[in-house]
C-alpha positions in Angstrom: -7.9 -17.6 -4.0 -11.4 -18.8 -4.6 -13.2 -16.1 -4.9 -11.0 -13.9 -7.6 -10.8 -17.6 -9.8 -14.4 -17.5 -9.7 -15.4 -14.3 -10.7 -12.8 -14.2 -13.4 -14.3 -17.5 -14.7 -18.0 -16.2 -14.4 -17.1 -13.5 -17.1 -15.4 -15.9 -19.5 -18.1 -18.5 -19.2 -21.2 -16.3 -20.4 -19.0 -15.0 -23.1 -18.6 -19.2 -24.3 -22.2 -19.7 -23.7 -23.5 -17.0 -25.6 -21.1 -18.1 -28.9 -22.3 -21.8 -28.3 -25.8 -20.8 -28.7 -24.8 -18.8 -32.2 -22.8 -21.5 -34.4 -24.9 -24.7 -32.6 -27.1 -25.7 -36.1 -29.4 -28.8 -33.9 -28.7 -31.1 -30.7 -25.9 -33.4 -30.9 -25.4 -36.1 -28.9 -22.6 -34.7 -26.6 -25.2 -32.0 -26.0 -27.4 -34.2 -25.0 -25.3 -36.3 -22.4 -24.5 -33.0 -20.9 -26.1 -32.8 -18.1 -26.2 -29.4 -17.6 -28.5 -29.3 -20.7 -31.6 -28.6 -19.0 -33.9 -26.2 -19.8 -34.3 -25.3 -15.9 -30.2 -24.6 -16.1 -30.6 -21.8 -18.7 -32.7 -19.4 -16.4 -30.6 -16.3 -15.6 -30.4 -15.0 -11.8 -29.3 -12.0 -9.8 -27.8 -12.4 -6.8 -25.1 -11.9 -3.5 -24.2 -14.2 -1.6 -21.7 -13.2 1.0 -18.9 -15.5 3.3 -20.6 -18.9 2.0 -18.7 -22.0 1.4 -20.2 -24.1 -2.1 -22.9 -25.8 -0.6 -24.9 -22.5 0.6 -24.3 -21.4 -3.4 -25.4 -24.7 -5.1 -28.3 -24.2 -2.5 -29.4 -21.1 -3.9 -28.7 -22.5 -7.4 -31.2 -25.8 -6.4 -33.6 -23.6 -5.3 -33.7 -21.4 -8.3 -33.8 -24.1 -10.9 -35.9 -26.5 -9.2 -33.8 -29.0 -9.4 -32.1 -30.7 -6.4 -28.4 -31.0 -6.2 -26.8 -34.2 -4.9 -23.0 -33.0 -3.6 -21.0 -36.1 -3.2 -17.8 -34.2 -1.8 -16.3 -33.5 1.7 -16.7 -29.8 3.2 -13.3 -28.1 2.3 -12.9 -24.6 4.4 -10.7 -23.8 1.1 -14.1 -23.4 -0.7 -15.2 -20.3 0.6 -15.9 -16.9 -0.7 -18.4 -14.2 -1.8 -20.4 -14.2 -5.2 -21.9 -11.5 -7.1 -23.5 -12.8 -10.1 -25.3 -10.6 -12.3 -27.9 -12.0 -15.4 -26.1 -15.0 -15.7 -27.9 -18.5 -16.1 -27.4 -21.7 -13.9 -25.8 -23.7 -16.7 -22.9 -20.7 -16.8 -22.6 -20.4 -13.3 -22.3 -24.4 -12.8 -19.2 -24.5 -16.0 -17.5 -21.9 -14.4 -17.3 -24.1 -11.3 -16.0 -27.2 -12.6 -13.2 -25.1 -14.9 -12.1 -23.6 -11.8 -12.5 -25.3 -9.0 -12.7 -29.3 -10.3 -16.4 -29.7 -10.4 -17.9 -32.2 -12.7 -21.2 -33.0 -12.9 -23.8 -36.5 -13.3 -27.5 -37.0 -13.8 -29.5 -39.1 -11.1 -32.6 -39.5 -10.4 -32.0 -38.0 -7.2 -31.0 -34.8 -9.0 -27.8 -33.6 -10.6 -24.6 -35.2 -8.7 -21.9 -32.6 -8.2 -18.6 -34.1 -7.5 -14.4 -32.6 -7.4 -12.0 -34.2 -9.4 -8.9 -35.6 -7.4 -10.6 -35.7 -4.4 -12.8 -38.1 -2.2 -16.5 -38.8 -2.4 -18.4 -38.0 0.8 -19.7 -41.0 3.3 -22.9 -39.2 3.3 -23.9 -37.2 0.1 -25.7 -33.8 1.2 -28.4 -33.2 -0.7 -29.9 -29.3 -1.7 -33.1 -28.2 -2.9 -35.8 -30.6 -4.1 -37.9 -31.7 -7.4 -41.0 -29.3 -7.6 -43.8 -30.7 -5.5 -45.5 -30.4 -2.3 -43.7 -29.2 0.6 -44.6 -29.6 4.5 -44.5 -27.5 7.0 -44.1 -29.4 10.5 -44.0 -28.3 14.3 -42.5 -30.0 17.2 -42.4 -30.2 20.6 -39.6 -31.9 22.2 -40.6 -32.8 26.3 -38.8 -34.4 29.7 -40.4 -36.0 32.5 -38.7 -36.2 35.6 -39.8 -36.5 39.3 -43.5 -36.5 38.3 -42.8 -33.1 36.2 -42.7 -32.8 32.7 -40.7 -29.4 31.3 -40.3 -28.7 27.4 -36.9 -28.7 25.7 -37.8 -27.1 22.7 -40.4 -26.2 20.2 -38.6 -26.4 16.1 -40.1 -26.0 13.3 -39.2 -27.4 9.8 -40.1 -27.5 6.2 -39.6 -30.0 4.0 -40.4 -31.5 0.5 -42.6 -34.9 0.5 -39.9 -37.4 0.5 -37.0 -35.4 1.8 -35.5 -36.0 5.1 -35.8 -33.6 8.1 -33.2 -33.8 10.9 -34.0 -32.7 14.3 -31.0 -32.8 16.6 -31.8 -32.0 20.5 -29.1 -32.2 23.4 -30.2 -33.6 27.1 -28.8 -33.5 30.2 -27.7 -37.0 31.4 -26.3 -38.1 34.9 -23.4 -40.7 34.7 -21.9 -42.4 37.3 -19.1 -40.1 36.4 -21.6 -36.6 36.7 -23.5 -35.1 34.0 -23.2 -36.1 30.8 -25.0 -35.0 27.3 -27.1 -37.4 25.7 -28.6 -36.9 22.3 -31.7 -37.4 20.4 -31.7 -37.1 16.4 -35.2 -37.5 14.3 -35.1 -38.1 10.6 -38.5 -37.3 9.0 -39.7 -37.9 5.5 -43.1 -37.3 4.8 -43.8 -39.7 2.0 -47.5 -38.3 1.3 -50.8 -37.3 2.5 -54.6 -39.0 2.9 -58.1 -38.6 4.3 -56.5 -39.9 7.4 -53.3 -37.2 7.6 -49.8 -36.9 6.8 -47.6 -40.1 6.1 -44.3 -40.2 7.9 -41.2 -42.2 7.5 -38.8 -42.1 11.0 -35.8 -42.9 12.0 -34.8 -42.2 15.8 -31.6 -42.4 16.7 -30.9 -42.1 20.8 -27.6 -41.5 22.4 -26.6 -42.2 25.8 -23.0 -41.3 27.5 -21.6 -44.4 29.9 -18.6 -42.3 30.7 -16.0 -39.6 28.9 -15.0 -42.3 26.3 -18.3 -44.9 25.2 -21.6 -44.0 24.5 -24.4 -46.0 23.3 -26.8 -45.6 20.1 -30.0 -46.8 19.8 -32.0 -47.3 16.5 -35.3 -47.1 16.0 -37.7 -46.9 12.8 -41.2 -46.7 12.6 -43.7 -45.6 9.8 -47.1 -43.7 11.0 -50.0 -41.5 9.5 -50.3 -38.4 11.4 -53.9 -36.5 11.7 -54.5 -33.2 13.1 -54.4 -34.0 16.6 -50.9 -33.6 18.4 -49.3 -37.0 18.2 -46.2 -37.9 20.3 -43.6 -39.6 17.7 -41.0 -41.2 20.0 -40.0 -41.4 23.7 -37.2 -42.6 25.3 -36.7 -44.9 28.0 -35.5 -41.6 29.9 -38.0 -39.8 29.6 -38.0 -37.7 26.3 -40.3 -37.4 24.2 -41.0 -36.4 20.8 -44.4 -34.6 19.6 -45.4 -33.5 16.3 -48.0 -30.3 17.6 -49.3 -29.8 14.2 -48.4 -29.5 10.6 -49.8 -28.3 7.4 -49.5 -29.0 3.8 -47.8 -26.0 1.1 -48.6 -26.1 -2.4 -45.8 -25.2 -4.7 -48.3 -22.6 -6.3 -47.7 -20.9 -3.1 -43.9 -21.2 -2.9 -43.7 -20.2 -5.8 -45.4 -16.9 -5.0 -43.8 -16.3 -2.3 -40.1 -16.5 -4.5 -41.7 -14.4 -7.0 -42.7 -11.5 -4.1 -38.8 -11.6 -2.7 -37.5 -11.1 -6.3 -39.8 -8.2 -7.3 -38.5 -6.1 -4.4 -39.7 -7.5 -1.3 -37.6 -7.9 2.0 -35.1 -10.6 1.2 -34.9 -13.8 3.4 -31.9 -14.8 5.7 -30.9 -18.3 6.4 -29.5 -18.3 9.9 -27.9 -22.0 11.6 -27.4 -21.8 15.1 -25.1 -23.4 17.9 -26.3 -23.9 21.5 -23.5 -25.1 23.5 -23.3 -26.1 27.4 -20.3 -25.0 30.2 -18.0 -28.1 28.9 -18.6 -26.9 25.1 -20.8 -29.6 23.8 -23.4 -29.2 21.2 -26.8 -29.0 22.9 -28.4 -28.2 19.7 -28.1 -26.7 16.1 -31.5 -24.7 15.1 -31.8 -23.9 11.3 -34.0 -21.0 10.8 -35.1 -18.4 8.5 -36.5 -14.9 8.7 -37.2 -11.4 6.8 -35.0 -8.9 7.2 -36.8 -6.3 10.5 -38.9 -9.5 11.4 -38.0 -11.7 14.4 -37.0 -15.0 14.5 -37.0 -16.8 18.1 -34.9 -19.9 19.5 -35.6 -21.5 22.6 -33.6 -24.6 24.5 -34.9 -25.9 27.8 -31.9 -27.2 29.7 -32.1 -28.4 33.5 -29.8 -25.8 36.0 -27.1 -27.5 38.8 -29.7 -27.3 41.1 -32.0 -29.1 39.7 -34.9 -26.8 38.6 -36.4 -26.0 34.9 -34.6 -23.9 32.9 -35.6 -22.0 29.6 -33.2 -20.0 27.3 -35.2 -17.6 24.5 -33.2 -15.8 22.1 -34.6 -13.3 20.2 -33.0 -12.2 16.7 -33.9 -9.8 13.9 -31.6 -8.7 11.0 -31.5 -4.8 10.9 -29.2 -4.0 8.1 -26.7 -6.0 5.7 -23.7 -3.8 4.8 -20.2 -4.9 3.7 -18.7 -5.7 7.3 -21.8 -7.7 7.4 -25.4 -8.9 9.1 -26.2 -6.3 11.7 -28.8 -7.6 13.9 -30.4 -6.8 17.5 -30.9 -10.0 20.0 -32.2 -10.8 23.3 -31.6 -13.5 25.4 -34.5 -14.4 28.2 -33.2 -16.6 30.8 -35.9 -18.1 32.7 -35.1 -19.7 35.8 -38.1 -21.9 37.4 -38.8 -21.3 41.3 -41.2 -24.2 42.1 -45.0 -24.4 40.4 -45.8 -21.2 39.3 -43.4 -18.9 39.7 -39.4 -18.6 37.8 -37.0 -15.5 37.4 -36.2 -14.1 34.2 -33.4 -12.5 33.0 -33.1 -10.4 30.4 -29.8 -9.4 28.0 -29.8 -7.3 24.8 -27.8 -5.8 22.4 -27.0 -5.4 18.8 -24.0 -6.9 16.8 -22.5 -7.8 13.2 -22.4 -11.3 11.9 -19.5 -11.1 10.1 -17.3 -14.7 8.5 -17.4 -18.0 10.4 -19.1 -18.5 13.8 -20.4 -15.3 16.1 -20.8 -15.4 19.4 -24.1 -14.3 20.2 -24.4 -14.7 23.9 -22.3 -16.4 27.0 -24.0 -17.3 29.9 -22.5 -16.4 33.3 -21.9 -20.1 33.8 -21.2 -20.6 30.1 -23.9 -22.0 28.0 -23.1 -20.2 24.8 -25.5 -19.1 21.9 -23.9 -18.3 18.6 -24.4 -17.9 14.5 -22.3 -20.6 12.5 -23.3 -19.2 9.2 -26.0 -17.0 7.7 -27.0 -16.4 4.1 -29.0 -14.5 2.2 -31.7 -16.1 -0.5 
């Protein structure tokens, strides 16, 4: 099993390491092709992870070194498990890995390449963490006009490092000749940097429209624009949808790194939280990634249209109580808001508490089945 293999290996890693360090006389030149020689590799960490698969751990790893992480390997459900580590560096943690699990490792100048032996390379390397530099903080808005009314979707909110990508992903409601279909909008965002004039943005839109149950068209667009403080609509669609960035704001790594530095002296850790939002047939709607403290709430909303035709707004309300070994207690509410003409809607409220435990929780199920669950949670 995964987990045992690892922790067996952690053990007789830092053992190795810590001889290495007493009989090495000077650098050699294997040392120095090794690229886990870094000196960002040999800080030692503390931590739990619980019910992650590899790319949440070389997250937290990425994160902690400062050094992004470039994993050119297919998701394996095999890879899963819990880690305790305990005053052990990056560089130990990473050789324990590849002995027992069939890592090995490259440098790039996108970050350290982390691939398994035997196996495929991914179509689309994921890519974790991020050099140090400035990050960016970025609200949305995402909107539909129909009928001479114009009803919000949803409102996400990102962060992201100057030239890292930023996916938004937002389901719509779509009539077919068929009936109702799902389309899809996807945003990538990089900001590439910042002037007297705003925030500099590099965009890629990609729009897809159903035909019928079997085709479905994508449309690609790319565009490059400077962003100021006012809100600035980013893309719309010939349908209707439309893509605003509200407002955004610049974070130095200074401040990041404070912020890390408050967690690890005893402050209320941080949970990672990604999200499914599914309609009645079972298709994605949407997949927020957000983060909270543990007591504080975080808040998800989706704007869908109902069968009859009117406005609808989901809100879901989550706080993490308690962690324990079964796992993630939390308390949630679900607002269901149900518009009755200019003006006025009915809400309806659910609540309850309830354990995220491995793989997805279901969080909520509508009456006529939209679905809100947790796919995975972690804990920084």
């Amino acid at each position: 099993m995964f987990r045992p293999r690892l922790f067996e290996l952690l053990a007789v890693v830092a053992v190795l390491a810590t001889a290495a360090v007493t009989v090495q006389a000077g650098p050699s030149p294997e040392a120095t092709a090794d690229p886990l020689a870094r000196p960002e590799f040999e800080n030692e960490l503390t931590f739990e992870l619980r019910r992650v698969d590899t790319t949440d751990l070389f997250g937290r790893l990425a994160r902690a070194s400062d050094v992004p992480f470039v994993l050119d390997f297919e998701r394996d459900p095999d890879l899963m498990g819990s880690f305790n580590v305990k005053n052990m560096s990056v560089r130990a943690i990473l050789a324990s890995l590849a002995g027992g699990n069939g890592f090995e490792y490259a440098t790039s100048e996108q970050g350290l390449v982390v691939r398994r032996v035997g196996f495929p390379r991914a179509a689309e390397p994921r890519v974790v963490g991020a050099w140090p530099g400035m990050q960016y903080e970025l609200q949305f808005t995402v909107w539909k006009s129909s009928g001479g009314e114009r009803k919000l979707l949803s409102s996400p909110r990102v962060t992201t490092q100057v030239n890292q990508l930023a996916e938004l992903k937002q389901g719509i409601a779509s009539k077919t000749p068929r009936g109702p279909r799902n389309a899809m909008l996807v945003a990538k965002i990089r900001p590439t940097g910042e002037s007297a004039n705003g925030v500099d943005l590099d965009m890629e839109f990609v729009s897809t429209r159903p035909v019928d149950d079997a085709r479905y068209i994508d449309e690609h667009h790319f565009a490059k624009m400077t962003v100021g403080r006012a809100e600035t609509t980013l893309f719309k669609t010939e349908d209707g949808v439309e893509l605003l960035l509200k407002d955004w704001r610049a974070i130095e790594p200074t401040k990041k790194s404070a912020a890390l530095r408050r967690a690890a002296d005893g402050g209320p850790p941080i949970y990672d939280l990604g999200f499914v939002v599914r309609d009645p047939h079972g298709e994605v709607l949407s997949t927020p990634q957000v983060a909270t403290r543990l007591n504080e709430a975080l808040e998800v909303r989706q704007g869908v249209q109902h069968s009859s035709g009117s406005d609808r707004l989901f809100m879901l309300k989550l706080v993490p109580t308690n962690e324990t070994s079964a796992g993630l207690e939390v308390s949630i509410d679900l607002s269901d808001r149900l518009s009755r003409g200019k003006g006025r809607y009915l809400e309806d409220h659910s609540s309850g508490s309830i354990s995220l435990g491995t793989g997805e929780t279901m969080l909520f199920r509508t009456e006529d089945g939209y679905e809100f669950a947790v796919q995975r949670w972690t804990k920084r």
